[in-house]
C-alpha positions as CSV (number, residue, x, y, z in Angstrom):
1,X,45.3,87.7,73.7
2,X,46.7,91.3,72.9
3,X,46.8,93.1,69.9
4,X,50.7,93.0,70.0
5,X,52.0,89.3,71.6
6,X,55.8,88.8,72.5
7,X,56.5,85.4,73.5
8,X,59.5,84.0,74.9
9,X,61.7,86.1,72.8
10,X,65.8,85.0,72.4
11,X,67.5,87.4,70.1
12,X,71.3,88.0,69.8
13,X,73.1,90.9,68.4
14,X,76.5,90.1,66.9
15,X,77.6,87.6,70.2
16,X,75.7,89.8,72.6
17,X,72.5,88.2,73.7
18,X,70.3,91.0,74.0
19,X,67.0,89.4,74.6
20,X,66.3,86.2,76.5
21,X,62.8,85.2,77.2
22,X,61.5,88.2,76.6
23,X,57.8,88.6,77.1
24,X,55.4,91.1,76.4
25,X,51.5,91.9,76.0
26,X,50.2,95.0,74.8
27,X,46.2,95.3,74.9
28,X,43.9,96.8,73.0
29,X,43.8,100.8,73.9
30,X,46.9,100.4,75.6
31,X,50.2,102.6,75.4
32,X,53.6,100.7,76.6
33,X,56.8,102.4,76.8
34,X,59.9,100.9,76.8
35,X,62.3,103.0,78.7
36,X,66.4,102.1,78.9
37,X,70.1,103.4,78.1
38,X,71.3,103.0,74.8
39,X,72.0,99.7,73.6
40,X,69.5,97.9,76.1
41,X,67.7,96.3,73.8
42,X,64.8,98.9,73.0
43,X,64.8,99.0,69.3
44,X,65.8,95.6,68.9
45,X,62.5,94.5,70.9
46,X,60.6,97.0,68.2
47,X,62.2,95.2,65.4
48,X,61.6,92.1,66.7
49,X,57.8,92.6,66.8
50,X,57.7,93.3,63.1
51,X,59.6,90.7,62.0
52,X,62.7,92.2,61.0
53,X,64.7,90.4,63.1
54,X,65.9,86.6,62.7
55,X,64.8,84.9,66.2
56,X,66.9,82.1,68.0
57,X,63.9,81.5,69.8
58,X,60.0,82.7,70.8
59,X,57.5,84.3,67.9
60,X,56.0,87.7,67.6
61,X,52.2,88.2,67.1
62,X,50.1,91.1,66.0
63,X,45.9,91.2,65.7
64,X,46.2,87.2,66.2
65,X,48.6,87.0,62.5
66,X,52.0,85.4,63.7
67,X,54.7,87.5,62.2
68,X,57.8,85.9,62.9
69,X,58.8,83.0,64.9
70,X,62.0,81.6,65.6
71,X,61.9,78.7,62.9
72,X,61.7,80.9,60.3
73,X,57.7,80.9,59.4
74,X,56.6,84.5,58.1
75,X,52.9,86.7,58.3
76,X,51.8,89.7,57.4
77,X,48.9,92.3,58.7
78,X,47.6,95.6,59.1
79,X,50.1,97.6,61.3
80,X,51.8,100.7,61.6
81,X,55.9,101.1,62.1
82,X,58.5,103.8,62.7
83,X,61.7,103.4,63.2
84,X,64.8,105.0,64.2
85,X,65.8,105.2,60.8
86,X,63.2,107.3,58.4
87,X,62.5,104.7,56.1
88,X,61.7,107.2,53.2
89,X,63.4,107.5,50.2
90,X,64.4,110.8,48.8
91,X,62.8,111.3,46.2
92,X,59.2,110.2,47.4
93,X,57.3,113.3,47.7
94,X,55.8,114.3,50.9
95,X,51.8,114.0,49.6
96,X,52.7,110.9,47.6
97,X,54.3,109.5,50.4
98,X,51.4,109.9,53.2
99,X,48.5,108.4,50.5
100,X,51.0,105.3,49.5
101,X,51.0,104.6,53.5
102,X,47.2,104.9,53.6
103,X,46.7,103.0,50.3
104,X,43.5,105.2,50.3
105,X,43.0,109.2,49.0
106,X,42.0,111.1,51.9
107,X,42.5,114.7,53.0
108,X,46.4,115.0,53.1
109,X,46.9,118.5,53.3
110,X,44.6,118.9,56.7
111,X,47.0,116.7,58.9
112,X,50.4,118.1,57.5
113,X,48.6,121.8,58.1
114,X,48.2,120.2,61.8
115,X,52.3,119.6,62.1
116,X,52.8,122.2,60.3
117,X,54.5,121.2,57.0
118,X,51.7,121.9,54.2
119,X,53.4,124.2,52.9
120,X,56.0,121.2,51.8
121,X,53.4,118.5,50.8
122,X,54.5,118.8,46.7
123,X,58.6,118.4,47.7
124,X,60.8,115.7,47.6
125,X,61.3,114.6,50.8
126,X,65.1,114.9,50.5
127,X,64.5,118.2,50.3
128,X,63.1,118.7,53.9
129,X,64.7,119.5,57.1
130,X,65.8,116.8,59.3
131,X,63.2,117.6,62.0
132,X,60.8,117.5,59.3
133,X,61.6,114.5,57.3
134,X,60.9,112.8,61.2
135,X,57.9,114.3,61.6
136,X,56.7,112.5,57.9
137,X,58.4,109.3,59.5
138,X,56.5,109.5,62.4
139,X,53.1,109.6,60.5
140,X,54.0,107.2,58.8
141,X,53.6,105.2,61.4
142,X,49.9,106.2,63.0
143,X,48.4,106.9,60.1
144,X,47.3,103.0,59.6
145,X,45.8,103.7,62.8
146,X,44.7,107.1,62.5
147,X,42.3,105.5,59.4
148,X,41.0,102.7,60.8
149,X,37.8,102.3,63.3
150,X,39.1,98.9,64.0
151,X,42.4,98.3,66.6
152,X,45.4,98.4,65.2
153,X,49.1,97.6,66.7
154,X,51.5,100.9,65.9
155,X,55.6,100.2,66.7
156,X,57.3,103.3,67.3
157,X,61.3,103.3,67.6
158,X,62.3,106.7,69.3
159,X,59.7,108.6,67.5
160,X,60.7,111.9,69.3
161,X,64.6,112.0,68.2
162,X,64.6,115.4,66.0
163,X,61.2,116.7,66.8
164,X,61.0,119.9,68.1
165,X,58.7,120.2,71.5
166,X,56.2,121.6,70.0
167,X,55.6,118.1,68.2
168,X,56.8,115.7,70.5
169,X,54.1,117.5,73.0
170,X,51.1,116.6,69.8
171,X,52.7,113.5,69.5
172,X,51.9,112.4,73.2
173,X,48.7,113.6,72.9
174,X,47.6,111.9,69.9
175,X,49.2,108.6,71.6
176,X,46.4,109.3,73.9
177,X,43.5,109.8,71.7
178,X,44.8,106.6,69.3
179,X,44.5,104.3,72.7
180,X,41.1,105.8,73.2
181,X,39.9,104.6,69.8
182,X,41.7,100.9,70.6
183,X,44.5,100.7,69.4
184,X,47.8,99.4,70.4
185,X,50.8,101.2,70.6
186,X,54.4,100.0,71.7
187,X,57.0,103.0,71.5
188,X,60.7,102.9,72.7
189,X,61.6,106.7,74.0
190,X,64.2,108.2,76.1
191,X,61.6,111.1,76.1
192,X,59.5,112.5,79.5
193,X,56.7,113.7,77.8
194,X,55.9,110.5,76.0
195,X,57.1,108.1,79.2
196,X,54.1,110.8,80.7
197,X,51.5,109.3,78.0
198,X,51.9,105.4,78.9
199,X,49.4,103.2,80.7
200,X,52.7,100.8,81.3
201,X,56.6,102.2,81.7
202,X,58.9,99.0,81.1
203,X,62.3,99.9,82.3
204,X,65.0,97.5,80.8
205,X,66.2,95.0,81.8
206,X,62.9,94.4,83.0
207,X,60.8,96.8,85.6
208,X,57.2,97.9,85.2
209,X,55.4,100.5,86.5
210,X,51.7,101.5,85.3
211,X,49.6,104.5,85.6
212,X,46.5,105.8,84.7
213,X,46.4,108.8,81.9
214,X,43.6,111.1,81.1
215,X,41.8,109.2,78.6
216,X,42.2,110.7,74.8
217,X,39.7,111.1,72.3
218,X,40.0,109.6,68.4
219,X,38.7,110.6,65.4
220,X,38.7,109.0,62.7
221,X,40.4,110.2,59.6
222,X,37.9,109.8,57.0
223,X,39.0,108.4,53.3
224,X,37.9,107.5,50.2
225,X,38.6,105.6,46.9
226,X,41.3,102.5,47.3
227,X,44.5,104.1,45.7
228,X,46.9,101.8,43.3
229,X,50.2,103.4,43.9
230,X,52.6,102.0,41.5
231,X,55.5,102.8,43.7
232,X,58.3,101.0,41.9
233,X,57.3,102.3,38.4
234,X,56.7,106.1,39.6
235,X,59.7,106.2,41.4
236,X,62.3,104.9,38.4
237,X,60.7,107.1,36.2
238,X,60.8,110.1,38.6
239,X,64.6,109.3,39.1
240,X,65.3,107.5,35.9
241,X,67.0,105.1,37.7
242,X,66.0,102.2,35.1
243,X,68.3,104.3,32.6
244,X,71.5,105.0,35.0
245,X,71.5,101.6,36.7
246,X,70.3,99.3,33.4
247,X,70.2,101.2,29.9
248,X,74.0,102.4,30.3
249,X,75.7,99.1,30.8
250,X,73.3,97.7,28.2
251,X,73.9,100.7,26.3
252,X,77.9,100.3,26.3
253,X,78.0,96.4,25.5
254,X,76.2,97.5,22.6
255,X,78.9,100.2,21.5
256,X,81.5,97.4,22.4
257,X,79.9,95.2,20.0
258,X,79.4,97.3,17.2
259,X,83.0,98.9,17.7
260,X,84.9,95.3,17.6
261,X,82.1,92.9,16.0
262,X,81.7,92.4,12.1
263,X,77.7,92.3,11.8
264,X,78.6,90.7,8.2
265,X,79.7,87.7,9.8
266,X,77.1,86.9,12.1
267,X,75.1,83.8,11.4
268,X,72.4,81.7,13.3
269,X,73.9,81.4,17.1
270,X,75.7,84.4,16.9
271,X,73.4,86.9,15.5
272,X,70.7,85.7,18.7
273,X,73.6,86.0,21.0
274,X,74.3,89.3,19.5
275,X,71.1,90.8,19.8
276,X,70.3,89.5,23.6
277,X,73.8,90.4,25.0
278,X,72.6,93.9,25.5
279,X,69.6,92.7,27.4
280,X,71.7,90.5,29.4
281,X,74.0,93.3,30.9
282,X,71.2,95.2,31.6
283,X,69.8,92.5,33.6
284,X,72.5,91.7,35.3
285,X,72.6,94.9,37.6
286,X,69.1,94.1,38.9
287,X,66.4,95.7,40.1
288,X,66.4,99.5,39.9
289,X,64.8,100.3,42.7
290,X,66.7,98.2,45.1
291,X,69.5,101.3,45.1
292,X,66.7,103.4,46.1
293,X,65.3,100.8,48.7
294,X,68.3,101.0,50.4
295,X,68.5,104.9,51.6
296,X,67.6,105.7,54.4
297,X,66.7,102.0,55.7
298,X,63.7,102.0,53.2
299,X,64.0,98.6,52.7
300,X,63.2,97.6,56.4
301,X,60.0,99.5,56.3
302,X,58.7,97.6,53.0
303,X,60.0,94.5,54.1
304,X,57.6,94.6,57.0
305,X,54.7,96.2,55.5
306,X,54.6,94.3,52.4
307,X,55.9,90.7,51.2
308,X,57.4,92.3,47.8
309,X,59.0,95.4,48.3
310,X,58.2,98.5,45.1
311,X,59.6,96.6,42.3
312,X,61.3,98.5,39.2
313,X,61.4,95.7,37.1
314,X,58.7,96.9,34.5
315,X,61.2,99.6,33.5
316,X,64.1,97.1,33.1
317,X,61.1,95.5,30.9
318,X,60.5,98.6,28.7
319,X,64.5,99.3,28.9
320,X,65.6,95.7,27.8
321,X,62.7,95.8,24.8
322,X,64.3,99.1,23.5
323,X,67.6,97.9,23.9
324,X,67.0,94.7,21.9
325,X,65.7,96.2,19.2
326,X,68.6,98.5,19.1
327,X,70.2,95.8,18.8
328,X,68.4,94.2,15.8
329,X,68.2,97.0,14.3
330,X,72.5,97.6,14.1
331,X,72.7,94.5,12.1
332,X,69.4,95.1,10.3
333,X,67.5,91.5,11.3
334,X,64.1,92.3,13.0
335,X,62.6,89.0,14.8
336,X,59.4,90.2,17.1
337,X,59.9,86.5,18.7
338,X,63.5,87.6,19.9
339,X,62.8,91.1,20.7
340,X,60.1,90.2,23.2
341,X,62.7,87.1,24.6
342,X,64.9,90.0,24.9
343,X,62.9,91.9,27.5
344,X,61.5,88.6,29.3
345,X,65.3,87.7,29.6
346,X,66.0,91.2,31.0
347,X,63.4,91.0,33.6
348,X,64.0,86.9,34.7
349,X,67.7,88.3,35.1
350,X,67.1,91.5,37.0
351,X,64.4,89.7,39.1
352,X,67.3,86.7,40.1
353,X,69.5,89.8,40.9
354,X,67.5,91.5,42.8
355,X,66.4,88.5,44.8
356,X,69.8,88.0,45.6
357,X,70.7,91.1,46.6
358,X,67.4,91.6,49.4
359,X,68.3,88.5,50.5
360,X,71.7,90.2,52.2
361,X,69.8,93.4,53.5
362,X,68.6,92.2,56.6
363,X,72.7,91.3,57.6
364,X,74.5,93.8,59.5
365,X,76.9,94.3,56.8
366,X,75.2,93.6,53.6
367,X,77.7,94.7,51.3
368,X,80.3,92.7,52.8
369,X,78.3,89.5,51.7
370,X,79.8,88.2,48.3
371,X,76.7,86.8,47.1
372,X,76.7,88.9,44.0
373,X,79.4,86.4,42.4
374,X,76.4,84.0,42.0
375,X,75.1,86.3,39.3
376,X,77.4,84.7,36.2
377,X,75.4,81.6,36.6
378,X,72.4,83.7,34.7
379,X,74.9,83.1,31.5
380,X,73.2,79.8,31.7
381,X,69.6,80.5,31.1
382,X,70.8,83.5,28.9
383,X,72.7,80.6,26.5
384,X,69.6,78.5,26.6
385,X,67.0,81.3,24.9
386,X,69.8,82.2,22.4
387,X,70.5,78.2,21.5
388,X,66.3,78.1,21.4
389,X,66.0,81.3,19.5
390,X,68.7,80.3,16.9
391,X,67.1,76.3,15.8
């Protein structure tokens, strides 16, 4: 078995059937190019292989760990990905962003200093060049490989577009010197230089021609300490997103409230409901970091490299908390019991948002799905704590 095993693939693209028992091995210390003319199926066969892509029949594999199979049945490994798309959001930072990817602290500045972009490691990636915000992409995608002694598969969608030749010429070569330490690499490219660095050339709809390359030679990157990232809570801080997406409509139903509401008059039920409706409308617009997930396709990378995407929901925690004692403290009643309910309700809710809303993002029009009008069913739990709260 190869490190990277397409079996029997059927895959349709809106009515088109682009793949149809599609089959595919890709060994250990191998290099396999898919060559074609747009829309022949290229990027849809990468996708595929990580398991972004519902199947109507046949299963991707990779290091023995199915991935995806037509009935639905998910896994998870090690494995490196770059898409067409860069997959980073803005305002990760260049550094931050390489070390996330290794999940280990290792010399960052040596390898940007060898493409050439050290001098950018400390800046938001937004900030960067198109040709460099690739090149970041791009590393993304070896650097699982680049670390490890052991194989590993890397799935690279048209690495080249917006690289300058300087870098699509390294890139070829380190595709040679990552199949000399084992690993597995499956690119789709239009580009000669890196069609000139494959072991196999697979020409859609379905020729192959193979070839034997000078034979590279890998070295290891070498790393230390395991590094905890906390993606989620670094980048709602860094963007405050927690406070534009959650605190200011939690912020205004609380001016609504005090602007039309008698506090005098509010008694068992209503002073609860009172207090939590502020934590309830900040829960309602979900998870703060799903905004973010969604520039630049971020979401697609996450989704295949982790089974819970960076997570904002412990600043919707600390937001809802803040709130609710706001809250409390506008009609001057102070219950620790409900001000903790408050940011357990504000989480529960944002989480049930935000499940909702990934659950549209692999759909070709995700935004176009209505599946946000589910969201006024969270009244119910929301009426259930306050009717708890208030006996």
């Amino acid at each position: 078995m190869g490190i990277i095993e397409l079996s029997g693939l059927r895959l349709r693209r809106g009515r088109g059937l682009v793949l149809d028992d599609w089959n595919l091995t890709v060994e250990s210390g191998e290099v396999v190019v898919l060559s074609g003319e747009n829309g022949c199926g290229k990027s849809t066969v990468i996708e595929a292989a990580a398991g972004l892509l519902a199947l109507d029949a046949g299963s991707s594999t990779i290091s023995g760990q199915l991935i995806r199979d037509h009935q639905g049945r998910r896994g998870r490994t090690h494995f490196g990905l770059c898409l067409q798309d860069d997959c980073i959001m803005g305002d990760e930072l260049v550094e931050e962003r390489l070390l996330d990817v290794a999940g280990h602290s290792f010399d960052v500045k040596s390898l940007l200093r060898e493409w050439g972009i050290d001098h950018r490691a400390n800046d938001r990636v937004a900030m960067l060049s198109g040709g460099q915000r690739r090149r970041i992409a791009v590393l993304s995608g070896l650097l699982p490989a680049m670390l490890s002694s052991e194989p590993v598969a890397i799935l690279l969608d048209e690495p080249d577009s917006g690289l300058d030749d300087a870098s699509v010429e390294r890139l070829a070569i380190l595709l040679r010197d990552l199949a000399a330490g084992g690993h597995s690499i499956l690119v789709a490219s239009h580009n000669e230089r890196i069609k000139g660095a494959a072991d196999r050339l697979i020409s859609f709809p379905y020729e192959e021609e193979k070839f034997s390359r000078p034979v590279g030679e890998f070295s290891q990157i070498k790393f230390s300490s395991q590094r905890n990232s906390f993606i989620g809570l670094r980048m709602t801080t860094r963007t405050m997103a927690g406070f534009a997406n959650n605190g200011i409509a939690g912020i205004l139903v609380l001016g609504a409230m005090l602007a039309l509401i008698d506090s005098s008059i509010l008694e068992g039920n209503l002073k609860t409901a009172y207090i939590l409706a502020p934590s309830l409308a900040a829960g309602l617009c979900g998870d703060p970091m799903f905004r973010l997930l969604q520039e630049n396709r971020s979401h697609a990378w996450w989704r295949a490299m982790k089974a819970i995407p960076p997570s904002g929901l412990s600043a919707v925690f600390v937001g809802t908390i803040i709130l609710t004692i706001f809250a409390s403290a506008s009609i001057n009643h102070f219950d620790m019991t409900i001000i903790v309910a408050g940011g357990i309700l504000g989480v529960f809710t944002a989480g049930c948002v935000g499940l909702l809303s990934h659950a549209t993002l692999s759909l070709s029009r995700p935004n176009a799905v209505m599946i946000r009008l589910l969201t006024p069913l969270l009244i119910l739990p929301w009426s259930l704590v306050v009717d708890r709260l208030s006996q």
